[in-house]
C-alpha positions, 0 to 999 in steps of 0.5 A: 345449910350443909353443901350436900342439902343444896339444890344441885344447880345452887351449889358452887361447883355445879354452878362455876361450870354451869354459869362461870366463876363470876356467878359465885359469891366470895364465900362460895368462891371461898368454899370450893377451895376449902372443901370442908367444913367442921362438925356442926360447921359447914364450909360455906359458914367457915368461908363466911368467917375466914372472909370476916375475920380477915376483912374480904380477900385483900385481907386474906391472900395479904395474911402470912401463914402464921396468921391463918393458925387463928382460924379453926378449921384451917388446918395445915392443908387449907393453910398451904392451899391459901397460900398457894394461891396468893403466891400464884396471883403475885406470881401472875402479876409479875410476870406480866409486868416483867413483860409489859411497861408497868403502867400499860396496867396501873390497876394490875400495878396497885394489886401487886403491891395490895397483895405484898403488903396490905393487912400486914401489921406492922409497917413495910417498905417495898422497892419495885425496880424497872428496866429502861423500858420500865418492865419490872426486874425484882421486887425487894421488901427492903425495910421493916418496920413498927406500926407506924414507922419504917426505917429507910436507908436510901444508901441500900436502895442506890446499892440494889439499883446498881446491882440490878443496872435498874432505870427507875424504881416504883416505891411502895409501904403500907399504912397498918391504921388503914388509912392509904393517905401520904403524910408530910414524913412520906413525902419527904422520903420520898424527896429524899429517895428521889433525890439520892437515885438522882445521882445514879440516874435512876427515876422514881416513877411513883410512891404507893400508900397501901391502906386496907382495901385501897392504894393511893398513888402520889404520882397521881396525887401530883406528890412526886 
């Protein structure tokens, strides 16, 4: 149904300031940032398929911009908007975590990374380094890699983390199958990053696994 044949306490502006932004769908949500639909399209049906095709919002604010081209409809305008705000949350994360120990808020931790690397498709590896008292100083996507495999080079990681005078590190990549389990080549890497920042004193703090719509910690998992 077009947005201008709804009940006006039905449409989604009327309700966001009526009810709050938590009364709306992910497709309602969606909508009043795109404002528009297509001909013969109404902008609820694209927020619906934008949604879809990129597997709900973790897929979307994950997706590069050129991955965005794919949809019609989402021409440059709504392209750089998306983008914005997947900037603004990342930026919002960071700041928090610059001012507060990173795992005052584990959840916020894992959402940062989800919104770096998850959907990407091809493996990537992040390296989050930390002050003494674990605030976060930068976040470096170091590596890139295949589907299924990442070059790392411990050296660069010892390198920045001396340029940075960083305390510890927080380890992150993602698994394009999906799947956010740690495999036998994770764990020995990160035994082997754990072991060269050993000698410059810096603690690795944990290894995140970004999977499609889940991370997996290895602290957690007693891997690390």
């Amino acid at each position: 149904m077009p947005m201008k044949d709804l009940p006006t306490d039905q449409r989604p502006r009327e309700k966001l300031l009526a009810r709050g932004a938590g009364a709306l769908t992910d497709d309602e949500l969606l909508a009043l940032l795109l404002r528009t639909g297509l001909k013969g399209q109404g902008v609820l049906a694209l927020a619906n398929q934008v949604l879809t095709h990129f597997k709900g919002y973790a897929g979307l604010l994950a997706a590069p911009p050129d991955r965005l081209k794919a949809i019609k409809g989402l021409g440059p305008a709504k392209r750089a908007e998306i983008t914005a705000v997947m900037e603004m949350a990342r930026r919002a994360l960071a700041s928090q975590m610059a001012a507060l120990p990173v795992y005052d808020s584990p959840s916020a931790l894992k959402q940062y990374v989800a919104l770096h690397l998850a959907q990407r498709p091809a493996e990537a590896f992040l390296v989050m380094f930390l002050d003494a008292r674990y605030r976060l100083l930068s976040t470096d996507e170091m590596f890139q890699g295949t589907l299924s495999h990442t070059p790392v080079y411990p050296r660069e990681v010892v390198r920045r983390a001396i340029e940075l005078n960083a305390a510890a590190v927080v380890l992150a990549h993602n698994h394009p199958s999906g799947l956010a389990e740690p495999s036998i080549a994770d764990e020995e890497l990160t035994r082997t990053l754990k072991a060269s920042l050993k000698l410059i004193d810096v603690v690795v703090l944990d290894h995140l696994i970004v999977g499609h719509g889940s991370v997996v910690s290895m602290a957690e998992r007693c891997l690390i």
